[in-house]
ZATOR-95304 format. One line per 10 residues: their letters; for each residue z, y, x of N, C-alpha, C. Coordinates in pm, whole numbers. Example, Ala and Ser with C-alpha at 12.3 -4.5 7.8 and 13.67 -1.06 7.14 Angstrom:
2
as) 780/-569/1319/780/-450/1230/780/-330/1320  708/-225/1285/714/-106/1367/787/3/1290
//
This chain:
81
xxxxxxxxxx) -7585/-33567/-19594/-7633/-33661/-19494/-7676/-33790/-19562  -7774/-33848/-19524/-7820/-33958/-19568/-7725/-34075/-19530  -7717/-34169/-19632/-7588/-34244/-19586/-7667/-34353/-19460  -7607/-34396/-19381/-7641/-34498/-19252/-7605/-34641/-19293  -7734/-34678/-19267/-7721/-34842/-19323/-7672/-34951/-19190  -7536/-34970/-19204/-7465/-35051/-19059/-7520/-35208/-19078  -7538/-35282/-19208/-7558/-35409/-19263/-7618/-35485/-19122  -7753/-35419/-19135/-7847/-35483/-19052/-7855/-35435/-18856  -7742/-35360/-18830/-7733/-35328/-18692/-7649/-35385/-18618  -7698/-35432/-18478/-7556/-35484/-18385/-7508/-35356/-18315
xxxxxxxxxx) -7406/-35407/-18246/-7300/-35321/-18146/-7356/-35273/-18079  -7481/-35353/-18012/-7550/-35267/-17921/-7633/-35181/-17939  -7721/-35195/-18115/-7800/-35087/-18124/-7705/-34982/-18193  -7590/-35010/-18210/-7525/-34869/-18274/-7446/-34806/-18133  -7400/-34889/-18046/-7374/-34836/-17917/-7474/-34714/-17817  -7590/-34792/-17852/-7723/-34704/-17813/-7740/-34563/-17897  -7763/-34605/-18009/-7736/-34480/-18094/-7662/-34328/-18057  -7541/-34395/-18058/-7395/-34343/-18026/-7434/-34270/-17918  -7523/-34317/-17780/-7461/-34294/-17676/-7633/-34189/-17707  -7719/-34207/-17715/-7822/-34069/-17768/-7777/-33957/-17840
xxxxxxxxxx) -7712/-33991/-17974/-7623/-33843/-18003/-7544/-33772/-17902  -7458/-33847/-17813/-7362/-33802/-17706/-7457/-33678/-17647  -7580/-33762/-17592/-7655/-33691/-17496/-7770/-33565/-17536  -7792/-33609/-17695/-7861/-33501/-17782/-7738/-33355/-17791  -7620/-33403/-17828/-7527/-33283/-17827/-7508/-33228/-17711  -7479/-33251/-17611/-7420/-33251/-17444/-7550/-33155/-17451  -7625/-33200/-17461/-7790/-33070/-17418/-7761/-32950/-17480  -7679/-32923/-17583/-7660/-32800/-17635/-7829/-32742/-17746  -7925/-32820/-17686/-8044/-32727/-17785/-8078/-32821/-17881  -7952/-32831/-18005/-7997/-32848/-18134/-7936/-32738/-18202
xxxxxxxxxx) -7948/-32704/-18322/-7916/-32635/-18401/-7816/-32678/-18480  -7721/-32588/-18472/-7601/-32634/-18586/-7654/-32689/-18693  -7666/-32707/-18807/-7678/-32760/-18906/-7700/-32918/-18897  -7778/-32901/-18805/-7834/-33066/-18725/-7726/-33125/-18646  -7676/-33053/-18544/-7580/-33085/-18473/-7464/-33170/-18556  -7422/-33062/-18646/-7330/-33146/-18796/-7375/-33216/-18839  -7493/-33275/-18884/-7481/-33437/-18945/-7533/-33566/-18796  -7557/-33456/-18775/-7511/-33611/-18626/-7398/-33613/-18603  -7289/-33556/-18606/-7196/-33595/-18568/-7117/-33642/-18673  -7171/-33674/-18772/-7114/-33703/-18879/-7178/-33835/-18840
xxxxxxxxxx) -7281/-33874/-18827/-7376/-34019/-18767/-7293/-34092/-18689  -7253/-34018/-18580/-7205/-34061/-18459/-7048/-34083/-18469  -7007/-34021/-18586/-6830/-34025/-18626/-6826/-34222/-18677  -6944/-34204/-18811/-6967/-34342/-18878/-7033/-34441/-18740  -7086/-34436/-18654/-7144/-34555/-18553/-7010/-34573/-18470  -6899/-34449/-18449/-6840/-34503/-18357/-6696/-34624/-18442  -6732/-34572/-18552/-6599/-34646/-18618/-6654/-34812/-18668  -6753/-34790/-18659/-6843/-34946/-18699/-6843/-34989/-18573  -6866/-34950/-18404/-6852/-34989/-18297/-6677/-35077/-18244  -6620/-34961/-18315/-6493/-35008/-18281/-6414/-35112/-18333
xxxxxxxxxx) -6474/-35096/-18467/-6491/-35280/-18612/-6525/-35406/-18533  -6607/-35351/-18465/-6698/-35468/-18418/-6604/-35520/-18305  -6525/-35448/-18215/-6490/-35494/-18115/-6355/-35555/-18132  -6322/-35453/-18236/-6155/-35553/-18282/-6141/-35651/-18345  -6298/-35685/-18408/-6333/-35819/-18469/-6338/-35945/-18383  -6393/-35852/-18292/-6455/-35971/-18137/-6326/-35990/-18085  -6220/-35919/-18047/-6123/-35884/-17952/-6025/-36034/-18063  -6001/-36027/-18176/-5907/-36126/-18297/-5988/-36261/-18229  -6139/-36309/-18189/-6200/-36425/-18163/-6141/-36457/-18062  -6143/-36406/-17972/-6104/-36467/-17802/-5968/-36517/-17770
xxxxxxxxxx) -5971/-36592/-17755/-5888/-36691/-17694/-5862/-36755/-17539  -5776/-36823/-17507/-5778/-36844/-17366/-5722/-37030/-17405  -5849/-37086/-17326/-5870/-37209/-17313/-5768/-37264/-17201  -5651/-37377/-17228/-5591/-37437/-17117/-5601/-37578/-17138  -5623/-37593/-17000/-5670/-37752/-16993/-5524/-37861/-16947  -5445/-37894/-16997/-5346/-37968/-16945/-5388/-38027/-16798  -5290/-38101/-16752/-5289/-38209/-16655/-5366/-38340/-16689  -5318/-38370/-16828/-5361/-38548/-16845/-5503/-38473/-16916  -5571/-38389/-16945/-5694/-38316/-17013/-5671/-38269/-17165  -5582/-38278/-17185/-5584/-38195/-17346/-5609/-38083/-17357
xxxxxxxxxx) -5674/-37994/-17401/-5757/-37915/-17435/-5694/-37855/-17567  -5631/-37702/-17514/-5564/-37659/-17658/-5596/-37451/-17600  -5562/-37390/-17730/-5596/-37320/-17710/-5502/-37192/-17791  -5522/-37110/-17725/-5385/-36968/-17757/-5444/-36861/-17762  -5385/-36707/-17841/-5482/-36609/-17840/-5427/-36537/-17733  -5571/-36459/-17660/-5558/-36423/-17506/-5458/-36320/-17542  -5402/-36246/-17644/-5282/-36124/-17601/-5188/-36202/-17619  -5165/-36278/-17597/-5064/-36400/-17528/-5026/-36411/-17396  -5146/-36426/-17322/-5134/-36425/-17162/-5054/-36320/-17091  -4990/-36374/-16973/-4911/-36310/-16971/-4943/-36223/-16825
x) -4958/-36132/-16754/-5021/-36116/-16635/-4915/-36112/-16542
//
């Protein structure tokens, strides 16, 4: 398989990707041989998808604004529901 260049792709065009192999396999009319390196494609987009989100998921935070306005900030798997 040709190796897949992630450098230059966002979440969403490897999300897109991802979600065309889904629907190229689900059809059933490719041919094995093919079938196997897409899913070898689609193994590498989903693990770069999921990079991406646990990268994003470490950023977010939850903004609290005191009473007198101080402005401080905590990471959201903190919150408590």
């Amino acid at each position: 398989m040709k190796q897949l260049d992630l450098s230059k792709l966002s979440f969403e065009d490897a999300l897109s990707q991802l979600e065309n192999i889904v629907r190229e396999l689900e059809s059933g009319k490719i041919k094995l041989d093919d079938a196997v390196e897409i899913y070898e494609k689609a193994t590498t987009l989903k693990k770069f998808c999921e990079d991406k989100l646990r990268a994003a998921q470490l950023k977010v935070e939850k903004i609290n604004i005191a009473a007198d306005g101080v402005v401080t900030t905590e990471p959201l798997d903190k919150i408590e529901e």
